[in-house]
C-alpha positions as CSV (number, residue, x, y, z in Angstrom):
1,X,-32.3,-5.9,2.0
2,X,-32.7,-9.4,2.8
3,X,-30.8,-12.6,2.9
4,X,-33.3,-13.8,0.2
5,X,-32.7,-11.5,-2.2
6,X,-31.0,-12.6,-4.9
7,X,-28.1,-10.4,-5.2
8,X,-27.2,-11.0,-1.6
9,X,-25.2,-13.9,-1.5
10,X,-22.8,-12.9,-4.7
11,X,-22.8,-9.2,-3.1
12,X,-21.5,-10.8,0.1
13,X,-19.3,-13.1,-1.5
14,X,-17.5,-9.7,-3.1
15,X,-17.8,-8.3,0.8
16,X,-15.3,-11.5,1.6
17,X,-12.9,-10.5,-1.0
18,X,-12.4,-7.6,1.1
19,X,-12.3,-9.2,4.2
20,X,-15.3,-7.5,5.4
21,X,-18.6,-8.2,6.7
22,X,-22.6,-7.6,6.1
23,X,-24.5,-4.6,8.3
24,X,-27.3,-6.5,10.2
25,X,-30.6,-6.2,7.8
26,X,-32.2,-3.6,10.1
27,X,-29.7,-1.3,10.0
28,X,-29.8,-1.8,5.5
29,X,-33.0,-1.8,5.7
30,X,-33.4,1.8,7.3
31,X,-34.5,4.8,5.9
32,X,-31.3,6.5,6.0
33,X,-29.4,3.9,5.0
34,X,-31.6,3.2,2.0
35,X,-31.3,6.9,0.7
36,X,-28.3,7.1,1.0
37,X,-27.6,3.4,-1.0
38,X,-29.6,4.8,-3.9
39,X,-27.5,8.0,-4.0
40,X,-24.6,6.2,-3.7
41,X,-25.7,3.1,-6.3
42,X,-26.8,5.4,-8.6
43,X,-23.7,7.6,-8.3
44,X,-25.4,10.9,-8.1
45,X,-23.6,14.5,-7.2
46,X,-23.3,13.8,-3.8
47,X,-21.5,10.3,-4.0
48,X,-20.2,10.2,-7.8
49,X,-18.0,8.1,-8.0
50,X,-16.4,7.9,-11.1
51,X,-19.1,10.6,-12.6
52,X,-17.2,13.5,-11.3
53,X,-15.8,16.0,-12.6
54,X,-18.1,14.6,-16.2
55,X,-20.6,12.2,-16.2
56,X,-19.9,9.5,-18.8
57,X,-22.2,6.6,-20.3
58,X,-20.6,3.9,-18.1
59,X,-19.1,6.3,-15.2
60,X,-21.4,4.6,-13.0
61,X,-19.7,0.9,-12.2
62,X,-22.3,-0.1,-9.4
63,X,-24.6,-3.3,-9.9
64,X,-26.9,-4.6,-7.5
65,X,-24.3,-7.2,-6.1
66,X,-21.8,-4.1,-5.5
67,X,-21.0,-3.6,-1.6
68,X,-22.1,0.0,-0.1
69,X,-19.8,1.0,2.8
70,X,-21.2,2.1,5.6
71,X,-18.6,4.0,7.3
72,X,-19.8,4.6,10.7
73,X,-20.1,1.2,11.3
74,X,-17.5,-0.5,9.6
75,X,-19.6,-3.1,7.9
76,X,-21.4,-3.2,4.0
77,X,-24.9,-3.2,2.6
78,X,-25.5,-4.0,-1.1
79,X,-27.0,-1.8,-3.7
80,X,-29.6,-4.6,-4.6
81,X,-35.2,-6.6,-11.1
82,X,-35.4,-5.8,-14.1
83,X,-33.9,-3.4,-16.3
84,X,-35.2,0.2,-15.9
85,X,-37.4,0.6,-19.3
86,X,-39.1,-2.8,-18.8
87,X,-43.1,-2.1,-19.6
88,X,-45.2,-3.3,-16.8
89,X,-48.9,-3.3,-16.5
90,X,-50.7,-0.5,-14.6
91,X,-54.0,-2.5,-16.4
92,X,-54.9,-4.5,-19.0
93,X,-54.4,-2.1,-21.7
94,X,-51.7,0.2,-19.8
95,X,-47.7,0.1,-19.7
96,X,-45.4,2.2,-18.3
97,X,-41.4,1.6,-17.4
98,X,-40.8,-0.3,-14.3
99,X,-38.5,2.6,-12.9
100,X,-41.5,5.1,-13.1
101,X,-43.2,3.2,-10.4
102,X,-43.1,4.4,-7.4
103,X,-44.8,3.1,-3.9
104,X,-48.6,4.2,-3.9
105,X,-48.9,3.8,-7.7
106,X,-51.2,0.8,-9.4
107,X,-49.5,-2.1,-10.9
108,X,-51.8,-5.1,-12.5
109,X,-51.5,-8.1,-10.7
110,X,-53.0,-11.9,-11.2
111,X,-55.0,-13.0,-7.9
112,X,-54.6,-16.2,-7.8
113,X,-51.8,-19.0,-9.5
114,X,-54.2,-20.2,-12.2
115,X,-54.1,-16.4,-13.6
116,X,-58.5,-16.5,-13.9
117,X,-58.6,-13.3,-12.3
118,X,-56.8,-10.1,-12.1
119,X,-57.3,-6.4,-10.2
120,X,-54.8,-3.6,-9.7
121,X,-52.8,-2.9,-6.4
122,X,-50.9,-0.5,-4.7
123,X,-46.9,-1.1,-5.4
124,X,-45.5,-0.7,-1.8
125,X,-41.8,-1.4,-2.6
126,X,-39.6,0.2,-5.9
127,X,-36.1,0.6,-6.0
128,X,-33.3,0.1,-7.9
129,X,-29.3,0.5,-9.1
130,X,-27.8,2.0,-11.9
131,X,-29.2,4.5,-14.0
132,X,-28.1,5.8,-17.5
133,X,-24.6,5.9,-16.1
134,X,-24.7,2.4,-15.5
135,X,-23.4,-0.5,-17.4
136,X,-25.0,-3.3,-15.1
137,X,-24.6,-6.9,-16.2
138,X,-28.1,-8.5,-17.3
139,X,-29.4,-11.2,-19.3
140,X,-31.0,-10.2,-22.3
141,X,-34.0,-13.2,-22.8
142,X,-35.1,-13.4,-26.6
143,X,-38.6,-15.4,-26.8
144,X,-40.9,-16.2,-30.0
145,X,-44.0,-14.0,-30.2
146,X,-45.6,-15.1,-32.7
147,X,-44.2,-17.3,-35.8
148,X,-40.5,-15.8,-36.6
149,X,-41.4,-12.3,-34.5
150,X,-39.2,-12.3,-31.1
151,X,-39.7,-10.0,-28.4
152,X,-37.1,-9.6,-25.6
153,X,-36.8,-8.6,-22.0
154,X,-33.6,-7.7,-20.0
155,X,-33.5,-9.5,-16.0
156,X,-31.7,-10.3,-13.9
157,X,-30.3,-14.3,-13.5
158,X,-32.7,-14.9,-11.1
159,X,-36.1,-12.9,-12.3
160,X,-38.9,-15.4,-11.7
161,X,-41.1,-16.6,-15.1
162,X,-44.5,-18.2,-14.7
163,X,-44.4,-21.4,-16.6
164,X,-46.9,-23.6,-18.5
165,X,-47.2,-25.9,-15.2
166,X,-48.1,-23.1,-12.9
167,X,-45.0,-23.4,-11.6
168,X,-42.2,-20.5,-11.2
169,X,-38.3,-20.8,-13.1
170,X,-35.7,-18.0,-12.7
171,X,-34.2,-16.5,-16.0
172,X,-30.9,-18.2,-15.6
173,X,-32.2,-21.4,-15.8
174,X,-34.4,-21.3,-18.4
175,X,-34.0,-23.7,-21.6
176,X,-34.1,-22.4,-25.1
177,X,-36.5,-24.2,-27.3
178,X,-37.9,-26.2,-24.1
179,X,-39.1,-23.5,-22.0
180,X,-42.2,-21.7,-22.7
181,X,-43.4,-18.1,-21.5
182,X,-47.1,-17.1,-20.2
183,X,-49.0,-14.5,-22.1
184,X,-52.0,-12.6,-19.9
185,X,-54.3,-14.9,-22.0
186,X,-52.7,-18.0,-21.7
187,X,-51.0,-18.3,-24.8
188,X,-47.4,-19.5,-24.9
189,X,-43.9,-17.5,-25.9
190,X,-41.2,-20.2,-26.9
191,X,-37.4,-19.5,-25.0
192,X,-35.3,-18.3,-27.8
193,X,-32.0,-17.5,-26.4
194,X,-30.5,-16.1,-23.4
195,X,-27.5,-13.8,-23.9
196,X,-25.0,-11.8,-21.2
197,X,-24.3,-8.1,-21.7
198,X,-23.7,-5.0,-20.5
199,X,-27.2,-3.2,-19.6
200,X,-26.7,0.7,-20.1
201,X,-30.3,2.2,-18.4
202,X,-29.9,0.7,-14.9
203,X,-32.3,-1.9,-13.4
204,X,-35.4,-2.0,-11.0
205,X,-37.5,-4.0,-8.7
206,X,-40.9,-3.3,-7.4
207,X,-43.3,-5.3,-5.5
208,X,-47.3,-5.0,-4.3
209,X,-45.9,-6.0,-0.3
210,X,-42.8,-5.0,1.6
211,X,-41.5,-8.5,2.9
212,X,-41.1,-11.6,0.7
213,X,-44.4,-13.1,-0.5
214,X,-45.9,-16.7,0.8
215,X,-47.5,-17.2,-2.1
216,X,-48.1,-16.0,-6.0
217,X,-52.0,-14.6,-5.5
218,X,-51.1,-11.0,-6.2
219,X,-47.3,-10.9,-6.6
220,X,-47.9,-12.2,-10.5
221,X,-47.6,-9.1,-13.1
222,X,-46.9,-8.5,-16.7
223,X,-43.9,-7.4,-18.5
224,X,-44.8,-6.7,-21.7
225,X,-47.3,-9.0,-21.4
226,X,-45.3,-12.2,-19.7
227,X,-46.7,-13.3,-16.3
228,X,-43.7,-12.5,-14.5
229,X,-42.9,-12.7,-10.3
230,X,-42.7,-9.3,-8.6
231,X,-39.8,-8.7,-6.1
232,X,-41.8,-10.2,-2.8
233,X,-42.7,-12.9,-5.0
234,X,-38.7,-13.1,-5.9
235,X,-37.6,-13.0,-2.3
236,X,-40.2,-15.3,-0.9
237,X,-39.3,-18.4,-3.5
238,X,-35.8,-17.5,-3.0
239,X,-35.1,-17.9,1.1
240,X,-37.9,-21.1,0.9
241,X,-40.4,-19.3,2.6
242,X,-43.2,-19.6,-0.1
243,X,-44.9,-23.1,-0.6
244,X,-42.3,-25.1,-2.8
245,X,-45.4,-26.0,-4.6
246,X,-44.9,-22.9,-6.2
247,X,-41.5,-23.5,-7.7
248,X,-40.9,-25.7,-11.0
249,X,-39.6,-29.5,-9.8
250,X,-35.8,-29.6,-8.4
251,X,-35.4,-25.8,-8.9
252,X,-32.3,-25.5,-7.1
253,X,-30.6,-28.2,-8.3
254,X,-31.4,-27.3,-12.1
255,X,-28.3,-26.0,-13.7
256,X,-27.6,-21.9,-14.8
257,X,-26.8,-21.6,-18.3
258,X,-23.1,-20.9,-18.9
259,X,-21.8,-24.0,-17.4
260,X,-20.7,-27.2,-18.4
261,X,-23.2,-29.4,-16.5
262,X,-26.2,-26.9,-17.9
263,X,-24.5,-27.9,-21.8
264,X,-24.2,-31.4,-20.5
265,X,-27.9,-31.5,-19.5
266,X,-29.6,-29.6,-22.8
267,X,-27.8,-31.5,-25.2
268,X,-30.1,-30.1,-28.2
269,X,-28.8,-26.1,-27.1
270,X,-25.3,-24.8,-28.0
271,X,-23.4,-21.7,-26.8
272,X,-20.8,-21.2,-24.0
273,X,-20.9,-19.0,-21.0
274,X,-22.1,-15.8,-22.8
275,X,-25.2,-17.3,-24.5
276,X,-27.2,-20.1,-24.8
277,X,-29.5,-21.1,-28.0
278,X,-30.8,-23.6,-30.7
279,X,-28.1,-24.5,-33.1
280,X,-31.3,-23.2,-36.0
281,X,-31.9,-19.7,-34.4
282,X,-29.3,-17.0,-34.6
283,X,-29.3,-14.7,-32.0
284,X,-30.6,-11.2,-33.5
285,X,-28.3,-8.2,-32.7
286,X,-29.1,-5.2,-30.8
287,X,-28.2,-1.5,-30.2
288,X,-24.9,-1.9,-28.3
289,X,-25.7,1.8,-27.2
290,X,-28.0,-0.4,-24.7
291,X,-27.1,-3.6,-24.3
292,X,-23.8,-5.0,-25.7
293,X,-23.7,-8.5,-25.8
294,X,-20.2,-9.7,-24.2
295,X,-18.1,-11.8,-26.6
296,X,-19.3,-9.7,-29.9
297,X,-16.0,-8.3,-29.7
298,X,-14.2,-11.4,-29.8
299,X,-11.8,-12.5,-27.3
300,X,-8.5,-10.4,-26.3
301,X,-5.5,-11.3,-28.7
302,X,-2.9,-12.1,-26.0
303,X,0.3,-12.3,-27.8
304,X,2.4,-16.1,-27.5
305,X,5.1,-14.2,-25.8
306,X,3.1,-12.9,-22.9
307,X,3.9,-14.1,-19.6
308,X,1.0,-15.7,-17.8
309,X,0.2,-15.8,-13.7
310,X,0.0,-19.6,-14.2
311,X,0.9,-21.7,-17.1
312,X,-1.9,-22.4,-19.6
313,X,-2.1,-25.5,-18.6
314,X,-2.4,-24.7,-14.7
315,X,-5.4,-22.4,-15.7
316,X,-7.1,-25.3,-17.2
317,X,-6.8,-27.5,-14.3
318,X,-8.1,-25.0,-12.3
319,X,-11.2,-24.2,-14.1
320,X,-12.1,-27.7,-14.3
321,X,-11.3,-28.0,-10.6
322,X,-15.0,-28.3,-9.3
323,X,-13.7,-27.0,-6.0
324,X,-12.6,-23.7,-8.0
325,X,-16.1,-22.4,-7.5
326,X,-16.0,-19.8,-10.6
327,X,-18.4,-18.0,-10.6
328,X,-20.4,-17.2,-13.7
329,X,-20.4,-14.3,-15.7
330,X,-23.0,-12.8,-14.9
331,X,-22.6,-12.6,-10.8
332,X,-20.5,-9.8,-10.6
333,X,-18.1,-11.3,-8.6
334,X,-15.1,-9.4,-8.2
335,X,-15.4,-6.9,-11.1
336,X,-15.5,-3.9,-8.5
337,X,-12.5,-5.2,-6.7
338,X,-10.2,-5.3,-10.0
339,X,-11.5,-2.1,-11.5
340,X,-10.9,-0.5,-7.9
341,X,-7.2,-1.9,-8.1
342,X,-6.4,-1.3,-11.6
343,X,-7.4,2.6,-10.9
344,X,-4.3,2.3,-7.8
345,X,-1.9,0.5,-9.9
346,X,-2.8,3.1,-12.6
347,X,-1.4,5.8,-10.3
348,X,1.9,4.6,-10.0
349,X,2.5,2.9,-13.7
350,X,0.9,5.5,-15.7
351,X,2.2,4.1,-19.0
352,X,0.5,0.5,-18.3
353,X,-2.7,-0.2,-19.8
354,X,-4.5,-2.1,-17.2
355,X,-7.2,-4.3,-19.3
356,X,-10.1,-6.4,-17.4
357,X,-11.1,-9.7,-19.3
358,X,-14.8,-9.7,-17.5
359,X,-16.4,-12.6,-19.9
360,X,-12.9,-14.8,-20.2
361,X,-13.5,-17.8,-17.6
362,X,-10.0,-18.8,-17.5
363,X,-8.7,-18.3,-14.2
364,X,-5.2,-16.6,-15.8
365,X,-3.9,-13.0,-15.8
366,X,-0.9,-11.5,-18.4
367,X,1.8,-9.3,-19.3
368,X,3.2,-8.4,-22.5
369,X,4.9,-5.3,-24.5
370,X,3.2,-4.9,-27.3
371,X,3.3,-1.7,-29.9
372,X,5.5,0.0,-27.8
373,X,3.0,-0.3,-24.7
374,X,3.1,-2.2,-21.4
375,X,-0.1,-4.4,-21.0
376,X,-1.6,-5.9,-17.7
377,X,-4.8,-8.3,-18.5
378,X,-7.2,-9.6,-16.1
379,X,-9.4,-12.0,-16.4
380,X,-12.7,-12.2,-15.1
381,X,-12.7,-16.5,-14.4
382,X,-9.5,-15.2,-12.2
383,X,-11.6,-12.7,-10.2
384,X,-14.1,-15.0,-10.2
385,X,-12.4,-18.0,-8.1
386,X,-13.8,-18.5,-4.8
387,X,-11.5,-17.6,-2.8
388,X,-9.7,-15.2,-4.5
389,X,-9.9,-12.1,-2.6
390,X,-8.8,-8.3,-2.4
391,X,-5.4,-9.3,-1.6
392,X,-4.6,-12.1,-4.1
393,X,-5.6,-9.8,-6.9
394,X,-3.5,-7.5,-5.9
395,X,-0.4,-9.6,-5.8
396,X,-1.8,-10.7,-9.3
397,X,-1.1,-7.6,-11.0
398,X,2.1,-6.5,-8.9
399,X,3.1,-10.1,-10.1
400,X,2.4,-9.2,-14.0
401,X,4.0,-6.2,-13.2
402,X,6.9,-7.8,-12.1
403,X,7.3,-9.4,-15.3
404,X,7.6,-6.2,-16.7
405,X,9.8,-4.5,-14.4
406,X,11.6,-6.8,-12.0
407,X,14.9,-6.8,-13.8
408,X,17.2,-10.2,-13.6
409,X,17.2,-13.6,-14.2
410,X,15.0,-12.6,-17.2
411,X,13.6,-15.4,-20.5
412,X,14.4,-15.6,-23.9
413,X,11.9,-13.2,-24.3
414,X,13.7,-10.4,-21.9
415,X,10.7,-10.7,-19.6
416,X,11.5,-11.2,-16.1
417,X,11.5,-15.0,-14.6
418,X,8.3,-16.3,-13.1
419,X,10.0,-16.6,-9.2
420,X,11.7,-13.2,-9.5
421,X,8.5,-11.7,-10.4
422,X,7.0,-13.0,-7.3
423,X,9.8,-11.5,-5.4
424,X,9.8,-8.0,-6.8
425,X,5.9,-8.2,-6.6
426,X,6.7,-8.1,-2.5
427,X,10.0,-6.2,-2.9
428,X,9.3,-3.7,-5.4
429,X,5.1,-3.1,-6.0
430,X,3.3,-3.5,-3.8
431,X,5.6,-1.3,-1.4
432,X,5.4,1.3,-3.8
433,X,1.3,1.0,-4.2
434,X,0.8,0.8,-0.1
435,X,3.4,2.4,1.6
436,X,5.2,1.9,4.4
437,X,4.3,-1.1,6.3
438,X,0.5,-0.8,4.7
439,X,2.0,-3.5,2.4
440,X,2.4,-6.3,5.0
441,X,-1.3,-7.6,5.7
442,X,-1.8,-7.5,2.1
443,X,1.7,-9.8,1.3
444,X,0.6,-12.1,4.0
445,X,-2.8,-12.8,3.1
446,X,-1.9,-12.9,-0.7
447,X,0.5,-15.8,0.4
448,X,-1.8,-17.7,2.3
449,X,-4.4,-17.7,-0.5
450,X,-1.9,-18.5,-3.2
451,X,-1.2,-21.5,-1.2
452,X,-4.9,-22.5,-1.2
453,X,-5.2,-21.3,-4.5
454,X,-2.3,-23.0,-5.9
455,X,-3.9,-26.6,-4.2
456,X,-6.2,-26.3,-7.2
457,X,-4.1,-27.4,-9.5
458,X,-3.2,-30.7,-10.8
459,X,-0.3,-32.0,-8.5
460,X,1.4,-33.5,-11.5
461,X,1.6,-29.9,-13.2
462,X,2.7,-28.6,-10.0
463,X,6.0,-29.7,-10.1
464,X,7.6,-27.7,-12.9
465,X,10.2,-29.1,-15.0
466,X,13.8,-30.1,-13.6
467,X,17.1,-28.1,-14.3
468,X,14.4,-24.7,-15.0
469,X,15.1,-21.9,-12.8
470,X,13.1,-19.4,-14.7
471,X,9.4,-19.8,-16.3
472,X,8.9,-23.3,-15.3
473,X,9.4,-23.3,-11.5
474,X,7.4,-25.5,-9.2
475,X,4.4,-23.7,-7.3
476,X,6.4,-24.8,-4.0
477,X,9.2,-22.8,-5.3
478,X,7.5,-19.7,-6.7
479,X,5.7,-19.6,-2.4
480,X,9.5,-20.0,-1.4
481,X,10.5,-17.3,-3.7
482,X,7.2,-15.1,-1.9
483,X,8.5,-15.8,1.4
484,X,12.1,-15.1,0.7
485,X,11.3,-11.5,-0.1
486,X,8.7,-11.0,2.6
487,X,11.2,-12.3,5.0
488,X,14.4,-9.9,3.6
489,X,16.2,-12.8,2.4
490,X,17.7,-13.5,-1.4
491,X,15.9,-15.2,-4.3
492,X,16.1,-18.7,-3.7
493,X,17.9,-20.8,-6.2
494,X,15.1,-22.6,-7.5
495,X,13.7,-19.5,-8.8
496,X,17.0,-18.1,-10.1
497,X,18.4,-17.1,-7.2
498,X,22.4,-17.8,-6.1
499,X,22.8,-21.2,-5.4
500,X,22.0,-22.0,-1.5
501,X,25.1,-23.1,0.5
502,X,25.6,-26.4,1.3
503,X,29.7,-26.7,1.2
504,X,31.3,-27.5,4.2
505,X,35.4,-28.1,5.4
506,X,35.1,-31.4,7.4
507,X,38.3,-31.4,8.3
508,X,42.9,-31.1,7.6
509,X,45.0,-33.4,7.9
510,X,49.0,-32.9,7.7
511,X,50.6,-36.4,5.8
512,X,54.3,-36.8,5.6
513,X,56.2,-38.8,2.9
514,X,58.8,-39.0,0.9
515,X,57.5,-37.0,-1.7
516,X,57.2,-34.0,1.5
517,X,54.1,-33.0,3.3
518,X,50.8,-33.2,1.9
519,X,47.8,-31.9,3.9
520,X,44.5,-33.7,3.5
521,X,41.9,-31.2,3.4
522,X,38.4,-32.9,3.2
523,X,34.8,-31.8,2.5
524,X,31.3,-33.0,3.1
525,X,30.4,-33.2,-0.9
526,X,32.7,-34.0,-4.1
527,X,33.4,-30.5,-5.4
528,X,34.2,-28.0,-8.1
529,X,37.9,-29.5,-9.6
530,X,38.6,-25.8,-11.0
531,X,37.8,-23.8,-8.2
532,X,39.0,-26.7,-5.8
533,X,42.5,-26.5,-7.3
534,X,42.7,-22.6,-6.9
535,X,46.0,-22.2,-4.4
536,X,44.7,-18.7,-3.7
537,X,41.2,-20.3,-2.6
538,X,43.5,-21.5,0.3
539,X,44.1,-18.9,3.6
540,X,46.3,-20.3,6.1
541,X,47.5,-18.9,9.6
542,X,50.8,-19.1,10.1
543,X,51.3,-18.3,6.6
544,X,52.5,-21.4,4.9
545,X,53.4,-22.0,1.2
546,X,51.4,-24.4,-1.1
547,X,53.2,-26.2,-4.3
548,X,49.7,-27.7,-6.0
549,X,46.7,-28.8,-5.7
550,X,45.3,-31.5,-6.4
551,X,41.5,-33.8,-6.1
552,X,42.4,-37.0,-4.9
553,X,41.5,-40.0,-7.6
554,X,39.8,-41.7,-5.2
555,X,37.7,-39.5,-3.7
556,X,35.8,-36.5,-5.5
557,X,35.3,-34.7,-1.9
558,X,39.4,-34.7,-0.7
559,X,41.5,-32.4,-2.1
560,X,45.4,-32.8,-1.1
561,X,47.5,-29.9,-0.9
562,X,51.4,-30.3,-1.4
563,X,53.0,-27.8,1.6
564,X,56.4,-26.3,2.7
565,X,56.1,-27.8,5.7
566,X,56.8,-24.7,8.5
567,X,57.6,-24.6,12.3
568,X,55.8,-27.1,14.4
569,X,52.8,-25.7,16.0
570,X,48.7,-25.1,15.4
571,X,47.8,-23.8,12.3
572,X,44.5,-23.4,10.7
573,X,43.2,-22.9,7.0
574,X,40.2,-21.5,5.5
575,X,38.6,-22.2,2.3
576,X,37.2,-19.4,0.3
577,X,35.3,-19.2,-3.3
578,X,35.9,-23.1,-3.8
579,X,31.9,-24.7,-4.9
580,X,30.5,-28.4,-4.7
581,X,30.5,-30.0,-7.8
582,X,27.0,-28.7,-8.5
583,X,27.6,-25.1,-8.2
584,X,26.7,-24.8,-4.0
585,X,28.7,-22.2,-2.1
586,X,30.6,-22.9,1.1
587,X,28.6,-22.4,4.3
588,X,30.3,-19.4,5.8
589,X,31.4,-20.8,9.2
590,X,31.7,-23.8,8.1
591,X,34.7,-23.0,5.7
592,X,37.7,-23.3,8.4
593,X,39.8,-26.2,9.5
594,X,42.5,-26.6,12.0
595,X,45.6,-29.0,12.4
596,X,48.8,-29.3,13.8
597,X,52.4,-30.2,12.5
């Protein structure tokens, strides 16, 4: 393992997610460690995984950017190439699967760039992830042969292609009907189409030297007959360490295909961030018993009356937030993390179906009954947002939970209200989930990242709508509702909650006439006529007796009461269940008032 490698940097992006951190590269790099990565990657009987007690096609959910604990230690490696059937050359008339090299065998390099000559050396690196178990994210790479006969290979985003220039190009940002491959011979293969899936055999990486390469004189080999970069070759281009010569012309700052600025750039290519090809060629179908192209399926039908983690609108002012930083598909970014948490949720809401979205990009997450189920969806653009991390996801589905289960205020659609479902997220799930006080560093940091995460959006779609205590709730409100619970207090009233107290008894004052003795009883705000006027609203000590009530026509925050006048003396009253004209409680303390006759 290497920081060059090209898994390493989305691997230890998923490491931050959970808060942890990278073993140095000597200790990833040792022997035990490495046996015990491909055991472990490749879920065998001794670490399993999923595969136990029966081994399944998909059982296995490791990819190369999937973090390996190392317990000992505290810290992770990464199981770390293409897929495991690819043919490569032993010679010039001799193929054999990529995974049935092993170090000491021959492979058939190029010696030098211009590709005049070629000789056979010993591979002194193979590994690899995955296995028939697998279902490892890969980009399937359709090229022309020969006139209408494609060919295809399955890589990895950033497998190295020798171009027409000399020059190397990872897969990812290659260019349908731009790009051309190199045969042995020096013919050319026309880019096709690139497409991601789900790879079913596992992948591999081999390479003819154990560190990363300086240069392409032996590190060149064919896959079925493409000049193609071996792993050294892969590493070396990747951490700068090769002549720069060596890669195409602005290489980094060329954009991967699935996002906007790659569309933007390629204006003659079409697709989205599944796929990429010429609006004339039709990507051919495959045996989905290998690779299954994402988005065949279609999308996920999420009924109009599901409840969404943000508003549709918030989601699409995140994902066109540049400082978002989603991911694309193909990374593996935080697909371990939800699968991992959907299987604890699962434990403890065994009649939920917990559903991950991997190939939706919109940063969003639902909840919904639907055919007499309870449905939690995911999606991957959500997982996918830098900074969303172990913790956040977690909140994310006790929040959709909460929607389902977190009782009053509830919507129209009997779903519970957006700030009560943050609320019972920290009061009622994620208790249950983590018990005891294993909840708290999870609420916390959940809390501060929403607030980060919540920055992200628009500021003018932040501010919900006014007089909406349930599904339309500022962000501010819906962190207030979030602290409320984690600090044992009551829903607050933006989000539903009783109404926060703000009445106050300024002050009684006894007035003689000749109508008899009024007493003057004022307060801060103009308030409630009905519950103002209550006589029994009115406590006094001595006891004395009140004729009426009345709010004084001049003033909305006096209300005069007409009184038996008693025995001189102090007296005092106190106000109780009387409410400011806009619903607001009496402060208890501040609901008392003395005077004397």
């Amino acid at each position: 393992m290497g920081t060059n490698d090209w898994w390493y940097q989305p691997c230890l992006d998923n490491i931050k997610k959970l808060h942890g951190t990278m073993c140095s590269e000597e200790h990833c790099n040792s022997t035990i460690v490495k046996d015990y990565s491909e055991n472990y990657c490749n879920c065998t009987d001794v670490y399993p995984n999923g595969c136990d007690p029966v081994r399944y096609q998909g059982c296995c959910s490791y990819s190369a950017t999937s973090p390996v604990p190392i317990l000992e230690l505290g810290c992770y490696c990464c199981c770390g190439c293409f897929a495991n059937e690819t043919p490569v050359a032993v010679d010039l008339k001799t193929y054999k699967a990529i995974a049935e090299f092993n170090p000491g065998d021959l492979v058939y390099v190029a010696d030098n760039a211009d590709l005049t000559k070629w000789s056979q050396k010993q591979v002194l690196f193979s590994n690899g992830a995955g296995g028939n178990s697998s279902a490892i994210t890969m980009i399937k790479l359709t090229y022309e042969v020969s006139d209408g006969k494609l060919d295809h290979l399955f890589v990895s985003r950033d497998q190295l292609f020798y171009m027409t220039d000399k020059k190397m190009k990872s897969a990812s940002r290659l260019v349908p009907d731009q790009d051309q491959l190199v045969f042995y011979d020096g013919t050319t293969a026309m880019v096709k189409s690139l497409e991601v899936g789900k790879y079913k055999k596992g992948l591999h990486h081999i390479a003819t030297s154990l560190g990363p390469a300086t240069t392409m004189d032996g590190h060149l080999m064919l896959a079925k007959g493409i000049v193609c970069g071996d792993y050294a070759l892969q590493l070396g281009l990747g951490g700068g360490q090769s002549d720069s010569k060596s890669l195409v012309a602005n290489h980094a700052q060329l954009p991967e295909f699935g996002t906007k600025e790659y569309f933007e750039k390629y204006k003659h290519v079409i697709g989205n961030a599944l796929k990429a090809h010429h609006p004339e060629h039709k990507p051919e179908d495959f045996d989905s018993s290998v690779f299954e192209v994402f988005g065949k399926r279609g999308p996920v039908i999420i009924p109009e009356s599901a409840q969404h983690f943000v508003s549709k609108e918030q989601a699409i002012s995140i994902l066109e937030n540049p400082e978002s930083n989603i991911s694309p598909v193909y990374s593996g970014i935080g697909d371990d993390l939800v699968k991992y948490l959907f299987t604890m949720f699962q434990g403890f809401y065994p009649d939920v179906i917990f559903y991950y979205d991997k190939v939706n990009q919109m940063p969003n997450a639902y909840s919904f009954f639907e055919y007499g189920k309870s449905f939690v969806v995911v999606n991957g653009g959500l997982a996918r947002v830098a900074l969303m991390d172990f913790d956040t996801l977690a909140f994310v589905i006790a929040h959709e939970l909460g929607h389902l289960y977190g009782g009053v205020p509830k919507n129209d659609e009997d779903y519970t209200c957006e700030g009560q479902s943050d609320f019972f997220a920290i009061t009622g799930v994620l208790p249950k989930v983590w018990y005891g006080l294993s909840s708290g560093p999870i609420i916390s940091q959940a809390i501060e990242t929403l607030t980060s995460f919540f920055d992200l959006i628009n500021p003018k779609l932040r501010t919900g709508k006014k007089g909406n205590t349930c599904m339309h709730i500022s962000t501010d409100c819906r962190l207030e509702a979030m602290k409320a619970a984690f600090h044992m207090m009551p829903l607050p009233a933006c989000a539903g909650g009783p109404v926060d107290p703000k009445l106050q008894v300024e002050s009684a004052l006894p007035i003689t006439d000749k109508t008899g003795t009024i007493l003057v009883v004022t307060y801060n705000v103009p308030v409630d006529p009905k519950s103002a006027t209550a006589i029994g609203n009115y406590v006094f000590d001595p006891i004395l007796s009140v004729n009426a009530a009345r709010i004084d026509p001049t003033n909305p925050s006096v209300v005069n009461l007409h009184t038996i006048m008693g025995k001189p003396g102090s007296y005092s009253v106190c106000v109780y269940d009387v409410t400011s004209a806009k619903g607001e409680p009496l402060i208890k303390g501040d609901n008392c008032a003395s005077f004397k006759f």
